[in-house]
DSSP file (Angstrom, degrees, kcal/mol; ACC not computed):
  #  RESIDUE AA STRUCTURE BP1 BP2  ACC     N-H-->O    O-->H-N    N-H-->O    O-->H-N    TCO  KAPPA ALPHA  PHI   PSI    X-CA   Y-CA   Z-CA
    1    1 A X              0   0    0      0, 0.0     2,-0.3     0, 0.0    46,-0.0   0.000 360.0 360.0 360.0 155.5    4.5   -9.4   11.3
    2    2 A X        -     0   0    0     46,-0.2    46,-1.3     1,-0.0     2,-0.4  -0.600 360.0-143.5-101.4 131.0    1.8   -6.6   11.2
    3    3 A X  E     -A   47   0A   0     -2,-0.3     2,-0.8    44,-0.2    44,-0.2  -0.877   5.5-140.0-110.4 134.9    2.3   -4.1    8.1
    4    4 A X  E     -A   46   0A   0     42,-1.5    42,-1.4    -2,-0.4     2,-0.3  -0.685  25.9-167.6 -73.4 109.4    1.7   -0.3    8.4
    5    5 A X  E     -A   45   0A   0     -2,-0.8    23,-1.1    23,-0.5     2,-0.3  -0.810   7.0-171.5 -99.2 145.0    0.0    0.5    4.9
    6    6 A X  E     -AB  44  27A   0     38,-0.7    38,-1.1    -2,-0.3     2,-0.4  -0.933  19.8-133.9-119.3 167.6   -0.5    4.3    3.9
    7    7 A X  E     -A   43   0A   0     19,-0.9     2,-0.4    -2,-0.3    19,-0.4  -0.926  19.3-169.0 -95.3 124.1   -2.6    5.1    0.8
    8    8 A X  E     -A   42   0A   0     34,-2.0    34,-1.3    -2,-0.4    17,-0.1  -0.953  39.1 -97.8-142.2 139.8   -1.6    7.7   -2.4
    9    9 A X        -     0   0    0     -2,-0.4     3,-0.1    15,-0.2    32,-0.1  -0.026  31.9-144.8 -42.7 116.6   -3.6    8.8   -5.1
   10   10 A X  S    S+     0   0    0      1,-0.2    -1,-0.1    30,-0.2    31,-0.1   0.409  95.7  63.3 -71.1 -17.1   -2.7    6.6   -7.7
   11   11 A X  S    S+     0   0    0      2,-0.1     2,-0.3     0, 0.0    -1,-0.2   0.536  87.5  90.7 -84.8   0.1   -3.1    9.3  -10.5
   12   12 A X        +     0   0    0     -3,-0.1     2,-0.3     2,-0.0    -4,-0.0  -0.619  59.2 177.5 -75.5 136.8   -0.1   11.2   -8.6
   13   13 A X        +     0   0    0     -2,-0.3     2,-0.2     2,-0.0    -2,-0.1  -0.854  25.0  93.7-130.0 174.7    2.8    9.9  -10.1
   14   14 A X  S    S-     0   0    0     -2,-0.3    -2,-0.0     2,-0.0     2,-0.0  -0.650  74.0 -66.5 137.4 176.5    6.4   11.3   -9.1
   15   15 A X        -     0   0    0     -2,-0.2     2,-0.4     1,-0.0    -2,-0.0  -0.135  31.4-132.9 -84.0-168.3    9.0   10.4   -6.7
   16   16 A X        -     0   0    0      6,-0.0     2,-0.7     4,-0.0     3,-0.1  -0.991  29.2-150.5-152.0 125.2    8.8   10.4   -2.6
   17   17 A X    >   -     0   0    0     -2,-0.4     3,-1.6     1,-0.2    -2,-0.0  -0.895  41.5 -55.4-106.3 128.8   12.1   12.1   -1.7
   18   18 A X  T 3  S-     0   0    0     -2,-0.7    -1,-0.2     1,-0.3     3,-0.1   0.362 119.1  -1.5   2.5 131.0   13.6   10.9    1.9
   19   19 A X  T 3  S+     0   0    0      1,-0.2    -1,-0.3    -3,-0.1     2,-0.2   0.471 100.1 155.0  69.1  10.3   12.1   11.0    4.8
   20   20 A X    <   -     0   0    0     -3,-1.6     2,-0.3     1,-0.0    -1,-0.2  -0.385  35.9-134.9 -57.9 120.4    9.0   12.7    3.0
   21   21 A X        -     0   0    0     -2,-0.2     2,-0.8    -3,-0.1    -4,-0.1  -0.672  11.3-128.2-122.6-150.1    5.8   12.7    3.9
   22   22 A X    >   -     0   0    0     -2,-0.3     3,-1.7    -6,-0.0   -15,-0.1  -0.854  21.8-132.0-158.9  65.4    2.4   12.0    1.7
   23   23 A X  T 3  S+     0   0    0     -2,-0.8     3,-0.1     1,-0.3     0, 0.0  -0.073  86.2  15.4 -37.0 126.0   -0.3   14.3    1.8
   24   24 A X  T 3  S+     0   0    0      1,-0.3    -1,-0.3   -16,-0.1     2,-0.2   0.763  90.9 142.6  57.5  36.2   -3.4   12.8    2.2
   25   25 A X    <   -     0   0    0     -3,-1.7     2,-0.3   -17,-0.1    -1,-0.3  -0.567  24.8-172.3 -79.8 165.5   -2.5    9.6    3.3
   26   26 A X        -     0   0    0    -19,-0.4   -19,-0.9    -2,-0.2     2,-0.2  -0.977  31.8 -97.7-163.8 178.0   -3.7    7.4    5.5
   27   27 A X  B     +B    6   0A   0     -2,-0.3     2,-0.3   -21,-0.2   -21,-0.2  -0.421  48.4 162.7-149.6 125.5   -3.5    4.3    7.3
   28   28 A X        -     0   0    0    -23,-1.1   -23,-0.5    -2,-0.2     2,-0.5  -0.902  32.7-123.2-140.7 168.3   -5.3    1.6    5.7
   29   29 A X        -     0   0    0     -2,-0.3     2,-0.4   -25,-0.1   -25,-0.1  -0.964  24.5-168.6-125.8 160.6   -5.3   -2.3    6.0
   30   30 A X        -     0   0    0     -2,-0.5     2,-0.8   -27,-0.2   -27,-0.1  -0.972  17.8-157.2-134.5 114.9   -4.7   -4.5    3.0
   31   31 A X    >   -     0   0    0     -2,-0.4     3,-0.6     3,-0.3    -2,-0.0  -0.788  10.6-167.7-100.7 111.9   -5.2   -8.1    2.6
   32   32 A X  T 3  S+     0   0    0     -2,-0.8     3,-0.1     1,-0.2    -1,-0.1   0.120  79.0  67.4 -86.5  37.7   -2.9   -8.9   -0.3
   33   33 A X  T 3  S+     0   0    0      1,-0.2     2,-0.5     0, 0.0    -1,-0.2   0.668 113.0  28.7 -87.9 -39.9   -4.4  -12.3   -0.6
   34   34 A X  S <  S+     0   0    0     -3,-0.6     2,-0.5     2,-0.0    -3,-0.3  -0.923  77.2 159.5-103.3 128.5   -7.3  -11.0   -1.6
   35   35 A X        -     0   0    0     -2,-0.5     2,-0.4    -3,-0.1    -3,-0.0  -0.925  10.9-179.2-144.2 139.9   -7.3   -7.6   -3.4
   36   36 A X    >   -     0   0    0     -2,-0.5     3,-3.5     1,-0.1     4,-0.2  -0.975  52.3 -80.1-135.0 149.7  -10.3   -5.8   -6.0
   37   37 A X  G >  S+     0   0    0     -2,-0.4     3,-4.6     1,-0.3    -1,-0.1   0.828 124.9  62.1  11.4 -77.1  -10.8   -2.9   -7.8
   38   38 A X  G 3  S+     0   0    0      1,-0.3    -1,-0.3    -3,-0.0    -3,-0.0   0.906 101.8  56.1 -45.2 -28.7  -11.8   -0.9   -4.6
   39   39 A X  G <  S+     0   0    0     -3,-3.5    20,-0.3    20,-0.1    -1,-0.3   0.582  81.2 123.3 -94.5   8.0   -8.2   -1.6   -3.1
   40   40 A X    <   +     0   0    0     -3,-4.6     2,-0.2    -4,-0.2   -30,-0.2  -0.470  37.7  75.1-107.3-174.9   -5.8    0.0   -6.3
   41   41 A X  S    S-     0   0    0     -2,-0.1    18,-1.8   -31,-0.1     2,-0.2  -0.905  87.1 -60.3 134.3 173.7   -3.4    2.5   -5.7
   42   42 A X  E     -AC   8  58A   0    -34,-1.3   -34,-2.0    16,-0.2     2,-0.4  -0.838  39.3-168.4-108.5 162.8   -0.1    2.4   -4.1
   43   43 A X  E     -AC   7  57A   0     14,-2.1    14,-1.1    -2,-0.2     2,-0.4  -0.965  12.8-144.1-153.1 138.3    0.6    1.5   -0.7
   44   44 A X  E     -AC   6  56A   0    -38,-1.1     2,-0.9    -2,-0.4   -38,-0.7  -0.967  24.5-151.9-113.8 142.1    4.0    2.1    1.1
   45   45 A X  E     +AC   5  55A   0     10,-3.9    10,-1.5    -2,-0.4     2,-0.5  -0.798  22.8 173.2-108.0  96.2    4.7   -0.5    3.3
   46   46 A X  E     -A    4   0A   0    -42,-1.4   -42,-1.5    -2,-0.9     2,-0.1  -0.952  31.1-122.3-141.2 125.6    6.7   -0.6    6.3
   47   47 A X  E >   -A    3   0A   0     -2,-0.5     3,-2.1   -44,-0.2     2,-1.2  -0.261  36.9-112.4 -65.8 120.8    7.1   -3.6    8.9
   48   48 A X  T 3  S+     0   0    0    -46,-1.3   -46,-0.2     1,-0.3    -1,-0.1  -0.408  99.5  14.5 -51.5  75.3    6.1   -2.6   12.3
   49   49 A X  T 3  S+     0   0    0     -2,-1.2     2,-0.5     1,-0.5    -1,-0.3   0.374 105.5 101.5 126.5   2.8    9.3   -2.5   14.7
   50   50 A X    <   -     0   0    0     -3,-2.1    -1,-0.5     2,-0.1     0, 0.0  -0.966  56.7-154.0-132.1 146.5   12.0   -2.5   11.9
   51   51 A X        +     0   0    0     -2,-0.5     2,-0.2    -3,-0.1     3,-0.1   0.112  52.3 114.5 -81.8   8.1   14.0    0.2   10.4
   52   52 A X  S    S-     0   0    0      1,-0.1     2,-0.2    -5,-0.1    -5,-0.1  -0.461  80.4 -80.8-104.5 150.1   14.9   -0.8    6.8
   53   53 A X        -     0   0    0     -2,-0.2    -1,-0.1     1,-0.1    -8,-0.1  -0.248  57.2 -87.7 -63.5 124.0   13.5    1.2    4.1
   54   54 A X        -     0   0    0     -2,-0.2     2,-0.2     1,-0.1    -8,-0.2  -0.067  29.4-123.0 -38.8 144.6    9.7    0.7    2.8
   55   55 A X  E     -C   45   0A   0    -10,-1.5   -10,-3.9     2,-0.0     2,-0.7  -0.796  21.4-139.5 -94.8 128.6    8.4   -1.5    0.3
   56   56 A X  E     -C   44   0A   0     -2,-0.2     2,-0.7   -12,-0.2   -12,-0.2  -0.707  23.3-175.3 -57.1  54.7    6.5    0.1   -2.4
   57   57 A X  E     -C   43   0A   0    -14,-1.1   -14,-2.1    -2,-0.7     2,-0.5  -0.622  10.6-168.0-109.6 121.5    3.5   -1.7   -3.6
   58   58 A X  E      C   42   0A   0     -2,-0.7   -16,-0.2   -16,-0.3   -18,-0.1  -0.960 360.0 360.0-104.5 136.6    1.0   -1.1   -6.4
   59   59 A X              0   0    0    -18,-1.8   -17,-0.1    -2,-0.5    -1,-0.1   0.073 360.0 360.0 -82.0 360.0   -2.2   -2.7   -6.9
């Protein structure tokens, strides 16, 4: 399945309160087989066509 990635400034720390969105994100692609430097940060992650709550991933 295709994953929607957003990007946030990784020195931002803090919570993401419901339904919230992420200033200065943006839509990014990630191949987490391969991953460098260039790519860390957090990425929320949410499965194209499904409703269940985003996965959180930091690099």
């Amino acid at each position: 399945m295709p994953l929607t990635t957003q990007t946030n400034d990784p020195s931002s720390v803090g919570t993401i309160p419901d339904n919230a969105n992420i200033s200065g994100s943006a839509t990014a692609n990630l191949n987490i087989n391969s991953v460098s430097l260039t790519d860390a940060g957090a990425y929320i992650c949410i499965v194209s066509g499904e409703s269940s709550a985003p996965a959180i991933l930091t690099i």
